[in-house]
C-alpha positions in Angstrom: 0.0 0.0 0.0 1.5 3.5 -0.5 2.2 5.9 1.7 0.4 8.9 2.6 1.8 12.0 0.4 2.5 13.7 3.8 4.4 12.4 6.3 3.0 14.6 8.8 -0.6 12.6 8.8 -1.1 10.9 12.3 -3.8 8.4 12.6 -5.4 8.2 15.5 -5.2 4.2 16.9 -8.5 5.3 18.4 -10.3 6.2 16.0 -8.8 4.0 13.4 -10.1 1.0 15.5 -13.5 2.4 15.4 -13.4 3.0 12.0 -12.3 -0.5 11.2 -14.7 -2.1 13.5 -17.4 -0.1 11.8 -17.0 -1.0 7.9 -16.0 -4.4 8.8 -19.7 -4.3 9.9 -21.0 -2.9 7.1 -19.4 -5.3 4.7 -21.2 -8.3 6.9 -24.1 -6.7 6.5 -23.7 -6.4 3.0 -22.9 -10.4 2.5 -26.1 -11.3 4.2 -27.9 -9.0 1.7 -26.7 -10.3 -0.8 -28.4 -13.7 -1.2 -27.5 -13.7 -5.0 -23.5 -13.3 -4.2 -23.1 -10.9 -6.9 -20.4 -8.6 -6.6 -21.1 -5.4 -4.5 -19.2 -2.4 -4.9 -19.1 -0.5 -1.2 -18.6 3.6 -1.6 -17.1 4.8 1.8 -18.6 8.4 1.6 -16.1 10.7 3.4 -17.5 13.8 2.5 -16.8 16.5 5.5 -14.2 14.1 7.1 -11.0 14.4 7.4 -8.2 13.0 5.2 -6.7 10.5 8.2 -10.3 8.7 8.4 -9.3 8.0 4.5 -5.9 6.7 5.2 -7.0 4.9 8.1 -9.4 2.6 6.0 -7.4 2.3 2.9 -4.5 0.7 4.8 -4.4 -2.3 6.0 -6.2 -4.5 7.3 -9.2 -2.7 5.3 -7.1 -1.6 2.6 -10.4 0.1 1.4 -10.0 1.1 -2.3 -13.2 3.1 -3.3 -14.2 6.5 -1.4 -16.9 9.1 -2.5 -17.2 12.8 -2.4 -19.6 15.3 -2.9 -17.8 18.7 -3.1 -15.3 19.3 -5.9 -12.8 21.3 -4.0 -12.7 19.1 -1.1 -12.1 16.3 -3.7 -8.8 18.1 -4.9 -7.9 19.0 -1.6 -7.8 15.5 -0.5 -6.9 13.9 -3.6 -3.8 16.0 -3.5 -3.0 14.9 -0.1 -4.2 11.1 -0.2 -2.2 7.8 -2.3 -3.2 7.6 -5.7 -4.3 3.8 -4.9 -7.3 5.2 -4.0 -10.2 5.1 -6.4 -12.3 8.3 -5.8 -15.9 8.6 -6.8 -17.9 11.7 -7.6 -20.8 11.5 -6.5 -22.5 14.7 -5.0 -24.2 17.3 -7.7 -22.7 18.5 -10.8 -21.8 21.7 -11.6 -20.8 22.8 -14.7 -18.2 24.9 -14.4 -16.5 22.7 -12.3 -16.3 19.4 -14.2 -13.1 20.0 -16.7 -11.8 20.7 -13.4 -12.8 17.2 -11.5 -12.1 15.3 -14.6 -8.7 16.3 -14.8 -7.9 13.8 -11.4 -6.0 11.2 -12.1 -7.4 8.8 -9.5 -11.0 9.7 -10.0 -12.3 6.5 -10.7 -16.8 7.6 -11.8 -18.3 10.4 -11.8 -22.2 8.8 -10.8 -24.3 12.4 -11.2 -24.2 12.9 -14.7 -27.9 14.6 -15.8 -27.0 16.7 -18.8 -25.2 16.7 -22.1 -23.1 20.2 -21.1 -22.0 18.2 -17.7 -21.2 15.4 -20.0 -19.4 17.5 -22.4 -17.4 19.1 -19.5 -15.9 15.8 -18.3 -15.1 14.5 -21.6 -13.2 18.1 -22.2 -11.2 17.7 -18.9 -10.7 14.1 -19.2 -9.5 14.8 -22.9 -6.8 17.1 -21.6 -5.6 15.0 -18.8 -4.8 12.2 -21.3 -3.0 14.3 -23.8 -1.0 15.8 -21.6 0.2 12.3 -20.2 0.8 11.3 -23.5 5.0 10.6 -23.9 5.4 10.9 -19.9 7.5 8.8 -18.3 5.2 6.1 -16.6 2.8 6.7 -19.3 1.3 2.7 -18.4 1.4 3.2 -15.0 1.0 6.0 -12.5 3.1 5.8 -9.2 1.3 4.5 -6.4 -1.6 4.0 -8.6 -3.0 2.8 -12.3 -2.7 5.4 -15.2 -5.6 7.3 -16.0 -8.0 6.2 -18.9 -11.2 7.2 -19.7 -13.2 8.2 -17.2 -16.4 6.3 -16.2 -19.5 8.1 -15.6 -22.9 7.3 -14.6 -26.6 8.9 -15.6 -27.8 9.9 -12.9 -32.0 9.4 -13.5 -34.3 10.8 -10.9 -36.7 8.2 -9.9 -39.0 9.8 -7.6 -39.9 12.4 -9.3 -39.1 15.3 -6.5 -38.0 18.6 -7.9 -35.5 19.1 -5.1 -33.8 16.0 -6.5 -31.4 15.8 -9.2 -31.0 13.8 -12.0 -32.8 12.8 -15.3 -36.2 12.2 -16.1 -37.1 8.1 -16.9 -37.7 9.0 -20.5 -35.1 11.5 -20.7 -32.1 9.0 -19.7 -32.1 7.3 -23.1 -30.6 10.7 -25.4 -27.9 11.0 -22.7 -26.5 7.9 -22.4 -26.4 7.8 -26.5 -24.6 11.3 -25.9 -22.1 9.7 -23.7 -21.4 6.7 -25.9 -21.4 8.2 -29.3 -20.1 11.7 -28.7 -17.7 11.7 -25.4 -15.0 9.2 -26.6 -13.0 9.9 -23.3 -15.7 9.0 -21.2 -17.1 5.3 -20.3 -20.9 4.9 -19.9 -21.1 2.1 -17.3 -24.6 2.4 -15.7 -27.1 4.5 -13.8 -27.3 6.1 -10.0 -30.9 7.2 -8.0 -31.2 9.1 -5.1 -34.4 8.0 -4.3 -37.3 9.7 -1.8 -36.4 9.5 1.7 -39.9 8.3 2.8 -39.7 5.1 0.6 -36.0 4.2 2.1 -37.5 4.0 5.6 -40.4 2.2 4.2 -38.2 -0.2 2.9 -38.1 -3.8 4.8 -37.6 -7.6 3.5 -40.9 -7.8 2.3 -41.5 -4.5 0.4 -40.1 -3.3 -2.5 -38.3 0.2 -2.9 -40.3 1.8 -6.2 -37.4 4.1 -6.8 -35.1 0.8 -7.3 -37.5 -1.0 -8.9 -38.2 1.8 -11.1 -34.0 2.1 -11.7 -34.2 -1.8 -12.8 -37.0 -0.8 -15.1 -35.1 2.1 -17.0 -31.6 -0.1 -17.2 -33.3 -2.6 -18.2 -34.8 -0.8 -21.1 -32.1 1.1 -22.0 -29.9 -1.9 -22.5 -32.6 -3.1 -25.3 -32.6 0.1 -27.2 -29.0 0.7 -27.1 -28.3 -2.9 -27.9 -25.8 -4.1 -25.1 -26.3 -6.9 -22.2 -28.2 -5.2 -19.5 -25.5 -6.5 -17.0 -23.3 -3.8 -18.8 -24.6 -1.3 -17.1 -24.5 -1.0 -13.3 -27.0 0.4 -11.1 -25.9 2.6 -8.1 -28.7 2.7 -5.4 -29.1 2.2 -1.9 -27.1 4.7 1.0 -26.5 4.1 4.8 -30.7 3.7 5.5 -31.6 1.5 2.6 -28.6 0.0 1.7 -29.0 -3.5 2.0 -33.1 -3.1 0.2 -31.0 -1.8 -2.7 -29.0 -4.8 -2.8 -32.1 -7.6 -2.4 -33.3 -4.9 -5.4 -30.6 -5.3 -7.7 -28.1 -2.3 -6.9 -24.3 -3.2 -8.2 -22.4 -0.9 -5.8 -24.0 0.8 -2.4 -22.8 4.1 -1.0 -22.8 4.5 2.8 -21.4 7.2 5.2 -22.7 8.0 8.5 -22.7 4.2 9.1 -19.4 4.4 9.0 -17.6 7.8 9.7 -20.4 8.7 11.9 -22.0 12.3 12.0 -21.1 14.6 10.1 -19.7 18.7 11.1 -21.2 21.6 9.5 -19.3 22.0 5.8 -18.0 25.2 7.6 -16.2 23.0 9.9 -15.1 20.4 8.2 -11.2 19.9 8.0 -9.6 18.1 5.4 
């Protein structure tokens, strides 16, 4: 595993213990979810905490690899900081100003939020660049401490429940983008779907009842792997967070993302330290 980029990080045994303890439980709750024993990606979202929780997971014995983010500057900030082992995922909203930007970090592994063809276009611009400009480096197959960049996965995210206060595309609308994606952003990699679905059906959700939002993800995947002519298990689905988690999973979800389950509460965004 590499080291941290700054010597002068100090983990806490503590806290590192705690934090151990806490998404080794996560991941058993995960395996009895999973009753298919399909692989399940687990997103540690560390928005709002601090760099050494990172480290602390992605060394051993966790040796986490996949962490998510919601703020583009705190993603830089940490990136910078952090081993390029790590495999970062975006996954809070877009903005568009502020996607060449994200795209051009190495290590960021998916970008799940995509709604819109200028968002789209953004990433495949920054991605672009970052390529290019690694073209002829030394190391140009492998990064130190980390794989080379390639094309940058993405997700469409499609907003499932139909609340305005939630991002994301329209059901019908999801189709045009992810053709955008494929035929149009040549440095990006469509590889499935994300849903934030309505907070009311996540605590509704139990063994016996079925999450509409997920079921309704299934539905659009599903579809969309007819029309664009590709096996639906192409394209992932992304749904299910520290409340639902293991519903999205008996539903069908390829990769959860959970955070307070594991770094506990968060501070204030004004008081977060990276």
């Amino acid at each position: 595993m590499a080291a941290p980029t700054e010597p002068d990080m100090k983990l806490d045994p503590q806290r590192t213990r705690q934090l151990v303890e806490n998404i080794t439980t996560i991941t058993s709750r995960i395996q009895r979810a999973n009753t298919a024993n399909r692989p399940i990606r687990l997103i540690a979202v560390s928005k709002l905490k601090p760099a050494t929780d990172i480290l602390a997971l992605h060394q051993p014995p966790t040796a986490h690899l996949h962490f998510g983010e919601n703020y583009t500057q705190e993603l830089h900030a940490k990136a910078a900081r952090l081993p390029r082992s790590i495999r970062w995922h975006f996954i809070g909203a877009l903005q568009s100003n502020k996607c060449k930007q994200l795209a051009a970090i190495p290590n960021l592994w998916c970008v799940s939020s995509v709604d819109s063809v200028k968002k789209a276009d953004g990433l495949e611009k920054g991605r672009r660049e970052l390529l290019e400009s690694k073209k002829g480096d030394e190391g140009d197959a492998k990064e130190e401490d980390g794989e080379a960049p390639g094309p940058l996965r993405v997700m469409v995210q499609v907003n499932t429940s139909g609340e305005e206060s939630k991002s994301g595309v329209d059901p019908p609308d999801a189709l045009a983008l992810c053709q955008h994606i494929r035929t149009r952003c040549p440095h990006l990699r469509l590889t499935g779907l994300m849903t934030i679905g309505a907070i009311a059906r996540s605590q509704a959700t139990t063994v016996e009842t079925e999450n509409e939002d997920f079921a309704t993800l299934v539905e659009v995947r599903d579809k969309l792997a007819t029309e664009l002519g590709v096996d639906k298990g192409e394209l992932e689905l992304s749904m299910g967070m520290s409340a639902d988690f293991e519903g999205a999973i008996r539903g069908g979800s390829d990769e959860v993302r959970v955070g307070s389950e594991i770094f506990g509460t968060r501070p204030p965004k004004g008081e977060a330290v990276v």
